[in-house]
N, C-alpha and C positions, 0 to 999 in steps of 0.2 A: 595512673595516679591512685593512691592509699584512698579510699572514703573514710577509710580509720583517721586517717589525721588529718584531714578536712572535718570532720564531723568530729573531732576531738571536744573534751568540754571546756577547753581555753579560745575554742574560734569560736563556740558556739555562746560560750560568755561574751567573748568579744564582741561577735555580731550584735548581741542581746542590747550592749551596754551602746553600740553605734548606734542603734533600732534607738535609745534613749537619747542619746545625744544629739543624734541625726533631727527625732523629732522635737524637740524642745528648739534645737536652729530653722528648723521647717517654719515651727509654728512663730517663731520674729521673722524670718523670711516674709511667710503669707501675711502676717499682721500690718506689717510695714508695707506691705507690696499692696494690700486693699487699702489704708490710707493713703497712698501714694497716689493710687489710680481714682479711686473712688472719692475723695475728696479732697485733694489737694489739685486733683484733673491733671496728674502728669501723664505724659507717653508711657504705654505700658514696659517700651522696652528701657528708657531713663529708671523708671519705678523698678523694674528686676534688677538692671545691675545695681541700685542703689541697694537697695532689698538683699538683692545676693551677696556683695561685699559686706558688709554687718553681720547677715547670718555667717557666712564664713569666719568672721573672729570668732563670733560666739561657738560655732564649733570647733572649731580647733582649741581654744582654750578648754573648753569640756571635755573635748575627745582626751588632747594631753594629762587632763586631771585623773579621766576615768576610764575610758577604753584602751586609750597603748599610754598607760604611764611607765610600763617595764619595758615600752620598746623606745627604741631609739632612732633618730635621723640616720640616714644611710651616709655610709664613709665620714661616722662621727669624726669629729678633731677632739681635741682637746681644752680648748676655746668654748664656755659655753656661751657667748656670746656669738660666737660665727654659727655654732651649733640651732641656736633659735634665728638666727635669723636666714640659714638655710632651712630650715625647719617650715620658717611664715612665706619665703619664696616657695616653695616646693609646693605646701599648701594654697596658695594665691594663683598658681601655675596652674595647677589641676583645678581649683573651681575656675578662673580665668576659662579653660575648656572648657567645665562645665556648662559657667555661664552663658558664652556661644554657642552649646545646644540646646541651651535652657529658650534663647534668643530666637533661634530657630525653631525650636516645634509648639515654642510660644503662639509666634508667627503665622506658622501653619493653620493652627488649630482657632486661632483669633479669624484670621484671614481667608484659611481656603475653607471650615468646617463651620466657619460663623457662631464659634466658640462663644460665651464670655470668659473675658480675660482671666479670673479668680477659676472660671470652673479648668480652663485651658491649663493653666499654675498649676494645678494638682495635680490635673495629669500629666505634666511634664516633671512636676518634683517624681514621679511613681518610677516614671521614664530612667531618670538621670541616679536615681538614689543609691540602686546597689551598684553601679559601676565606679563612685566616687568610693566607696567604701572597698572596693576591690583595689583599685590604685593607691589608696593610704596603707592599708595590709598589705600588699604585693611593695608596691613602692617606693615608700615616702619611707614605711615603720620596717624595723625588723627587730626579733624578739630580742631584749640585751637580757640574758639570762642572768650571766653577772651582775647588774644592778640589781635581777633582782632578789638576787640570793642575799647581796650585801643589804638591802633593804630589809630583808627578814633578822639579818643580822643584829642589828644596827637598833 
């Protein structure tokens, strides 16, 4: 494998801009997830996936706006509406996994290390973060060069 083009300065913007995005969905993630737990007294794991599907709009909307706005769903159509909505399944897919490892080392780290739940959450967002970002770069995105030539264009 190239390091030249992994370490490119378009993966390494990109990573840059998910590091931003990623954290701004973290921090509605966490925020939600300790009022959830912490004062409203839900099950911590009711409180994550609630916590987790919210942050996943919020990131995928930001991700779309700002990190792969020149890339596109894989085996676009022409349709942009099948387009976004295989776009919100594919993303929904892959946190849906995330969330059940989220669930799990939740769990763990609650249960068998007598975590608290908040401190457990951070370590597990640290856990899960670059492999969600690996599967929307590998996965979900791929670069459309064309748009974004016609973008510069335009």
């Amino acid at each position: 494998m190239d390091t030249r083009k992994i370490l490119s300065k378009k993966n390494l913007f990109q990573f840059s801009s998910y590091i931003l995005v990623g954290g701004i969905a973290t921090v509605v993630e966490w925020v939600l997830f300790y009022l959830f737990v912490c004062y409203q007294k839900w099950d911590q794991n009711l409180s994550l996936i609630i916590a987790y599907t919210i942050s996943t709009l919020v990131n995928m909307l930001m991700g779309k706006l700002l990190t792969f706005r020149n890339s596109s769903v894989v085996n676009k159509s022409t349709s942009k509406t099948k387009n976004l909505v295989k776009e919100t399944l594919l993303i929904y897919l892959v946190s849906a996994i995330g969330c059940g490892l989220n669930l799990i080392f939740l769990d763990m780290f609650t249960y068998s290390f007598h975590m608290h739940s908040l401190t457990a959450k951070i370590l597990t967002t640290g856990i899960i973060f670059v492999g969600n970002f690996l599967v929307r770069k590998l996965g979900i995105y791929r670069d459309n060069l064309e748009s974004a030539i016609n973008e510069k264009v335009n």
